[in-house]
C-alpha positions in Angstrom: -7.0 -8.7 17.8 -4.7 -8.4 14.6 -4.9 -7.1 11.2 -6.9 -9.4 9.0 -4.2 -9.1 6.6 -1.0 -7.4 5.4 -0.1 -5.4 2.4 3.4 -3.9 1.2 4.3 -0.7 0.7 7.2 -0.3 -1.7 9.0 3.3 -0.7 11.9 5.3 -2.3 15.2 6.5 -0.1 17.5 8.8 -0.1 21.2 7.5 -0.1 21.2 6.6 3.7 18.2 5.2 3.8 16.5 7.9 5.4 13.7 10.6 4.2 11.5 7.8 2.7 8.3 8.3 1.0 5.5 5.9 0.6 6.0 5.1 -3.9 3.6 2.2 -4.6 0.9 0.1 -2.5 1.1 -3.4 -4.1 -2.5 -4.9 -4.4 -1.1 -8.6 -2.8 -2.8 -9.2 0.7 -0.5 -11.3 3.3 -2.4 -13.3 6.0 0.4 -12.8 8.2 3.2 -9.8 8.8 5.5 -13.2 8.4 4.2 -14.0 4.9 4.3 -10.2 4.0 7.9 -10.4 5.1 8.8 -13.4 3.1 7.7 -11.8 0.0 10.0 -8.3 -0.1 12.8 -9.2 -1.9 11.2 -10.7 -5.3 8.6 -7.3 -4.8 11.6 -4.8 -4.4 13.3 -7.0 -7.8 9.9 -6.6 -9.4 9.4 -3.2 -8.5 13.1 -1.5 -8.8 12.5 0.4 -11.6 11.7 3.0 -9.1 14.1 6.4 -9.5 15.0 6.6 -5.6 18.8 6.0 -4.7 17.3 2.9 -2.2 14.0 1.2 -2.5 12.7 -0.1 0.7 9.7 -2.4 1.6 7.4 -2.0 4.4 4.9 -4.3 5.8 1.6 -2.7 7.4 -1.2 -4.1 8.6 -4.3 -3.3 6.2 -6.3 -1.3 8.8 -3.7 0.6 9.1 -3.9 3.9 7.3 -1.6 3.3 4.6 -0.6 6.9 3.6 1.3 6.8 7.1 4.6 5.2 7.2 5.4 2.9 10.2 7.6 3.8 13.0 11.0 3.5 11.8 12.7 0.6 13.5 9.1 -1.2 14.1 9.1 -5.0 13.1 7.1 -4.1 9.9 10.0 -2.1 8.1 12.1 -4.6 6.2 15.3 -2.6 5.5 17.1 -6.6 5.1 15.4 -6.1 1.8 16.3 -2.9 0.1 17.7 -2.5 -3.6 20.3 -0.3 -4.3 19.9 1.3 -7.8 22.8 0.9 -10.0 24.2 4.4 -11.4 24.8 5.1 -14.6 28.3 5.2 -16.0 29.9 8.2 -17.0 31.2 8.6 -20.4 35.0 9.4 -20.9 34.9 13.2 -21.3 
């Protein structure tokens, strides 16, 4: 049987995308991983105030434990989805 329901996991990158780290656990519960899916973009816009180079979002099932990031590469990780953070501009010097 599958997870009674989804949640997403917002996590902050390095530069390639790599070395990611579990930032927030957003409270919204998905019925499906589909409708979890669905969702990342307008979380990642609500939630890219986060100070990583990339911001990712990750589907898990909730009975999952959710300090553990999925499998890279498994159908939950939603890298379609990730924000690049704008850097700063440098001021003539």
């Amino acid at each position: 049987m599958g997870a009674a329901f989804y949640v997403m996991v917002i996590l902050g990158c390095s530069d390639a995308g790599t070395a990611c780290r579990d930032v927030r656990t957003l409270a919204t519960r998905y019925a499906s991983l589909d409708a979890c899916k669905i969702a990342t973009s307008a979380m990642l816009l609500d939630h890219s105030d986060i100070d990583y180079p990339v911001v990712m979002a990750e589907c898990r099932p909730a009975s999952e434990r959710l300090t553990r990031a999925a499998p890279r590469g498994s159908a939950a990780v939603s890298r379609l989805s990730s924000v690049a953070r704008p850097q700063p501009a440098v001021p003539p010097g």
